[in-house]
C-alpha positions in Angstrom: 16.6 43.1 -32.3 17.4 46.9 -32.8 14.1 48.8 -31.1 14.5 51.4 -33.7 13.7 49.7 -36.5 10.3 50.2 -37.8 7.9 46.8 -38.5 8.2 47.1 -42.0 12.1 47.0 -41.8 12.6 45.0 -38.6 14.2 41.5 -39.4 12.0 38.3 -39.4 12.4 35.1 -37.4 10.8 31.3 -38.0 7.7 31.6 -36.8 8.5 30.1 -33.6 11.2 32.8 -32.8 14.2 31.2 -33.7 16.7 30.7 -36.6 18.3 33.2 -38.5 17.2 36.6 -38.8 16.2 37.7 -42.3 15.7 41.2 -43.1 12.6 42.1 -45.5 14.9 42.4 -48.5 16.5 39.2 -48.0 12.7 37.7 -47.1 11.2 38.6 -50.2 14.6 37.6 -52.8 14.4 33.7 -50.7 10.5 33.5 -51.2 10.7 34.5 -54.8 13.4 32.1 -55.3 12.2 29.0 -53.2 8.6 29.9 -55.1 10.7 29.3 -58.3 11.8 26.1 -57.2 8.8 24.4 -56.1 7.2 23.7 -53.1 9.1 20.5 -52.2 12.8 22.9 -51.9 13.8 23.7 -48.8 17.1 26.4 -48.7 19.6 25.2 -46.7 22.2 27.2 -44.6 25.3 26.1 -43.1 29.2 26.7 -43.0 32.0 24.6 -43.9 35.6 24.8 -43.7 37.2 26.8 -45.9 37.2 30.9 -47.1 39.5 33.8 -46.4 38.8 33.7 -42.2 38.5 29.7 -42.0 35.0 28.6 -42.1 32.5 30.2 -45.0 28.7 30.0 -45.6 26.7 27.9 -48.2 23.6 28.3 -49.1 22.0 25.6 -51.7 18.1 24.5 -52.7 17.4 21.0 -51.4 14.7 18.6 -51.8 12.3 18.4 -48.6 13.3 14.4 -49.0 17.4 15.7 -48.2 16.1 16.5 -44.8 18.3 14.7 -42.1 17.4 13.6 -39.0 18.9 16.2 -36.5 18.2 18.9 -39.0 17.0 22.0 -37.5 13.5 23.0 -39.9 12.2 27.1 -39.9 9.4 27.9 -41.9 9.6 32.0 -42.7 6.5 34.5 -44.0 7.2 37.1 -45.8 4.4 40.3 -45.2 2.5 39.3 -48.2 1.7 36.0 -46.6 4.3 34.0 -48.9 6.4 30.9 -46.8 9.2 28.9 -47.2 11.3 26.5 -45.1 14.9 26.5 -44.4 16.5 23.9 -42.6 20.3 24.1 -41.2 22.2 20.6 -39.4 23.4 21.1 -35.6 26.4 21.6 -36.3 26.2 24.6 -38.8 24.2 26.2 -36.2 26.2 26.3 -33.6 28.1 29.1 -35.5 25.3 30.6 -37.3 22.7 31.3 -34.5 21.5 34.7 -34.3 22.9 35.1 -37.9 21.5 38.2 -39.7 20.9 38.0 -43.6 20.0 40.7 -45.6 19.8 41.1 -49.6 21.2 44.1 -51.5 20.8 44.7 -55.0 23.9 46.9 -55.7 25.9 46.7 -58.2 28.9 46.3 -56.6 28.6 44.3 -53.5 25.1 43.6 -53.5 23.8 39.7 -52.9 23.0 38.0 -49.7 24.8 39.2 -47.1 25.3 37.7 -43.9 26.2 39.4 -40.1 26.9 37.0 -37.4 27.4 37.8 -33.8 29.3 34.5 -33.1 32.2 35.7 -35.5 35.4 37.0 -34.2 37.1 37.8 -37.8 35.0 38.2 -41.0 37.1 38.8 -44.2 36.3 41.9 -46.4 33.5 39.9 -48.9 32.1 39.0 -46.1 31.9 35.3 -47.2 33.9 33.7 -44.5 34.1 34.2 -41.1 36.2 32.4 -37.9 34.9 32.4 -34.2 
């Protein structure tokens, strides 16, 4: 984590240190939109094959029942004390670990925006990535 960073703008982890890093844009936009969808939706993260660079990220609500065995469960909390779960297979994080995601709400190129260590090539949207 960059030392430089002030608290308020410092990215958060799961509460037990791990998962992705979300910045306090990106933390606020996922706990307004997981409050949305109910308590029982969980947001999960992942790649698959596929994109500009090879593999690409998804991001999708899913029912706390869609939970698979194996599947690796964070529970965030955003400042203002509001918490959501999201859950990502094995597999998935494998490439994703350490994974940055951030919200903007430009015009042009703003939406969830991901920057991941593991990556060797990322394509200009920024949607795909290979390792």
């Amino acid at each position: 984590m960059n030392s430089s960073l002030s608290p308020s703008t410092s990215p958060h982890t799961a509460e037990d240190g791990k998962g992705i890093l979300i910045t306090p844009s990106a933390m606020n936009q996922l706990a307004r939109l997981c409050g949305e969808k109910g308590d029982h939706q969980f947001l999960r993260v992942g790649v698959r094959s596929g994109g500009c660079s090879g593999m690409s990220y998804t991001m999708d609500f899913v029912d706390s029942a869609d939970v698979q065995e194996g599947d690796e469960v964070y529970e965030y909390q955003t400042l203002e004390g509001t918490s959501f779960k999201v859950v990502c297979d094995q597999k998935s994080l494998l490439y994703i670990y350490g994974m940055q995601l951030d919200f903007s709400n430009e015009l042009i190129g703003g939406g969830f925006n991901f920057t991941n260590p593991n990556a060797t090539q990322t394509c200009g949207c920024g949607s795909s990535f290979a390792v």
